[in-house]
C-alpha positions, 0 to 999 in steps of 0.5 A: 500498519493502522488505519487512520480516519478523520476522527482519530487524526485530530487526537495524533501529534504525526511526527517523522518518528510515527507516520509514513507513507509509502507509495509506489504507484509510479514505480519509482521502487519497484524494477519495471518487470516487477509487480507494483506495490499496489498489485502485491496484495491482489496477486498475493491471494490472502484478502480471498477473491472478493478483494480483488473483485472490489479492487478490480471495481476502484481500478475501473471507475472513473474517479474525479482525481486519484485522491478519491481512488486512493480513499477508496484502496484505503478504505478496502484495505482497512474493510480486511484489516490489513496488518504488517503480518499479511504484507510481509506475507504477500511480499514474500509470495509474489514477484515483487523486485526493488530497483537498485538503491531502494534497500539503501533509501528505506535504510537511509530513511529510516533514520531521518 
């Protein structure tokens, strides 16, 4: 995973082959008694105690739109520098239940 800011956009030609997003904030991949996406790394513990105070402060603030909310996840997650190691990591330690057909989608996907 890599941050990317403003800056560096501009010098990135994106394409299907090096950028995506994955967003699960409706639970659309995740089975409804399952954590969210988003809640992975909160209940997984390895960003430490003061991500989830900083987390818990973004969830409680009003914010004009999701987009501000969102930028600031982003920006928190890129302040711990966030890499494929801890995802897989917190994934592995947290309850975490994909919906049926959700293997197959990032399969699927993988080769558009």
């Amino acid at each position: 995973m890599k941050y990317i800011n403003s800056k560096k956009i501009d010098n990135i030609k994106l394409t299907k082959d090096n950028f995506y997003i994955l967003i699960d904030f409706d639970r659309t991949l995740t089975k409804g008694n399952s954590i969210s996406g988003w809640r992975v790394l909160y209940y997984s513990g390895l960003l430490g105690d003061d991500f989830t105070k900083e987390y818990d402060k973004i969830h409680d603030k009003h914010y004009e739109t999701y987009e501000y909310r969102f930028k600031a996840y982003l920006d928190l997650l890129h302040e711990k520098n966030l890499d494929n190691e801890i995802i897989k990591a917190a994934v592995r330690k947290t309850n975490l239940q994909l919906r049926g057909g959700a293997k197959e989608f990032f399969r699927q996907n993988e080769k558009i």
